[in-house]
C-alpha positions in Angstrom: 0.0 0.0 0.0 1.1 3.3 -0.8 1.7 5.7 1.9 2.4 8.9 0.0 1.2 10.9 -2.6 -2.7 9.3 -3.2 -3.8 12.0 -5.6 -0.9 11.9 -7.4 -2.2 8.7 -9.6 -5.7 10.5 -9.7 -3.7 13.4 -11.2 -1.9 11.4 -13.7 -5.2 9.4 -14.6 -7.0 13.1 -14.8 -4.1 14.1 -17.5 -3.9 10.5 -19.3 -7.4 11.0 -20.2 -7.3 14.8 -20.5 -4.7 13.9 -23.5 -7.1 11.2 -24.9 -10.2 13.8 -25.4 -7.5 15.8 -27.3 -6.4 13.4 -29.4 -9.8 11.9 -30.2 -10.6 15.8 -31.2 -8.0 16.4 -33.4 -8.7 13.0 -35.0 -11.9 14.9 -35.8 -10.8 17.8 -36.3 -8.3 16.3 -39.2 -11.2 14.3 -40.8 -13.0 17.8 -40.5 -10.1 19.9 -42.6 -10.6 16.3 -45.4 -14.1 16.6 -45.8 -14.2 19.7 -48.3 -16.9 21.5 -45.8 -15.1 24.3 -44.4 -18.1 24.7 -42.0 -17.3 21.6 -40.3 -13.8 22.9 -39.2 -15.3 25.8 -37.8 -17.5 24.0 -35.4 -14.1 23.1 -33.5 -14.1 26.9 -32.2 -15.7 28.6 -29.6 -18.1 31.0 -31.3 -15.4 33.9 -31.0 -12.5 31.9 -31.2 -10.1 32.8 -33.2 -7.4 31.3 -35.9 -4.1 33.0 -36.8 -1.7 31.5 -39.4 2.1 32.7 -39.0 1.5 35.4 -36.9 -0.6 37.3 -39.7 -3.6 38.9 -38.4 -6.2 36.2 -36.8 -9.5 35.1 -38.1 -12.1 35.5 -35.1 -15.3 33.7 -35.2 -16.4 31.2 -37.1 -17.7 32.9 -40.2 -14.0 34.2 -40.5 -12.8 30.4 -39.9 -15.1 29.3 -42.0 -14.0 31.5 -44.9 -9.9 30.7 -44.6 -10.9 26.8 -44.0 -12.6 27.4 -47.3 -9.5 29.1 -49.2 -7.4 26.3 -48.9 -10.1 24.1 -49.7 -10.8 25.8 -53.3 -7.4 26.2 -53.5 -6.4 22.6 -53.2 -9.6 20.2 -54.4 -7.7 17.2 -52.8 -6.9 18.4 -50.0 -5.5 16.0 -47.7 -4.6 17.0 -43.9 -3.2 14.0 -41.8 -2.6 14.6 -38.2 1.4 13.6 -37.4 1.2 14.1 -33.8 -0.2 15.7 -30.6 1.7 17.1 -27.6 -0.1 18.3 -24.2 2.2 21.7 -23.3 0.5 22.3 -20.3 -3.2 23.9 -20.7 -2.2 23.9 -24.2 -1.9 21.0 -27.3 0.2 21.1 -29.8 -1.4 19.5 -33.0 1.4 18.2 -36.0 0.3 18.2 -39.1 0.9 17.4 -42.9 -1.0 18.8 -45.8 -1.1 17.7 -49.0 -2.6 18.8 -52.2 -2.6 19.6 -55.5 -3.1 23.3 -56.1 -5.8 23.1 -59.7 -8.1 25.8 -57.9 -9.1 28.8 -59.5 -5.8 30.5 -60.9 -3.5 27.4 -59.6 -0.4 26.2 -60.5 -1.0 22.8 -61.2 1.7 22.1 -58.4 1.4 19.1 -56.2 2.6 20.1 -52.4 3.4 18.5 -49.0 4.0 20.9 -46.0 4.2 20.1 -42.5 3.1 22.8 -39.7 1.5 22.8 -36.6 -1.2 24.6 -34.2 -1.3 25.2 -30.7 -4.6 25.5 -29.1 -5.9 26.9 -26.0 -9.2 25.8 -25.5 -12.3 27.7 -23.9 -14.8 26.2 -21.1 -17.4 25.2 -23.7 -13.8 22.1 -24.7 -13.6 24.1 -28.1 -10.8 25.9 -29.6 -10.4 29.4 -27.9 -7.3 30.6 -29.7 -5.4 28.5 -32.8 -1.5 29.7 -33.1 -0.9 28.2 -36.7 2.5 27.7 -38.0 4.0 25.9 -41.4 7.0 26.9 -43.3 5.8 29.7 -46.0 8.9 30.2 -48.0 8.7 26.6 -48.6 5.2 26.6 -49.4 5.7 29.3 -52.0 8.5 27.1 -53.5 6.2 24.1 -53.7 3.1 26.2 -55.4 6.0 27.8 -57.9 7.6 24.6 -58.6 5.8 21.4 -57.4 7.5 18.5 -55.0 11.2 18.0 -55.6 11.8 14.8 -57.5 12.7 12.0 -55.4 
């Protein structure tokens, strides 16, 4: 019997299925960003929460969400998000991505591309995304739209 420390298991338990709600969300959340229905994307926000993408200015509410879910989407017809990984960073989770596409929407390049990035969310007391912190390498985007996927 254990003399010490009787919440700590209760604590670890709390956070061990703490971290399974969050992946189980993402998991929805990625099938979400697949489905071509931008709407369904913004349903994982609070109704003002907000989405910014490389520090550029943030997309609040889900009209706004809706609407830059929807440019990638026309953008790239086969859009294809797969969820890489997911990190608890305290209050916060870390959610690893890949996206993949072909960019053949309106004025695209015809150029296939595969970008990793990531988003950190904070979420509110209603278990949906407050805040999204969006990151993905955008010189190396641009280079994939200008020239496709480097040959293997």
């Amino acid at each position: 019997m254990r003399a010490c420390c009787p919440n700590t298991t209760s604590l670890s338990e709390a956070r061990r299925v703490r971290y399974q709600q969050v992946i189980d969300f993402a998991q929805r959340y990625t099938k979400a960003w697949c489905s071509q229905d931008a709407a369904s994307v913004a349903v994982f926000f609070s109704t003002n929460g907000s989405l910014s993408i490389n520090d550029g200015a943030p997309a609040v509410g889900r009209q706004a969400i809706t609407e830059v879910a929807q440019s990638f989407m026309t953008a790239f017809p086969d859009l294809r998000v797969a969820m890489n990984k997911v990190r608890m960073k305290g209050v916060r989770a870390e959610y690893h991505w890949i996206l993949t596409g072909t960019n053949t929407g309106p004025g695209g390049t015809g150029h296939r591309i595969r970008i990793r990035g990531n988003e950190t969310w904070r979420f509110g007391p209603d278990d949906l995304i407050i805040e999204s912190l969006g990151y993905f390498d955008a010189s190396e985007y641009q280079r994939q739209l200008e020239s496709g996927l480097p040959t293997p």
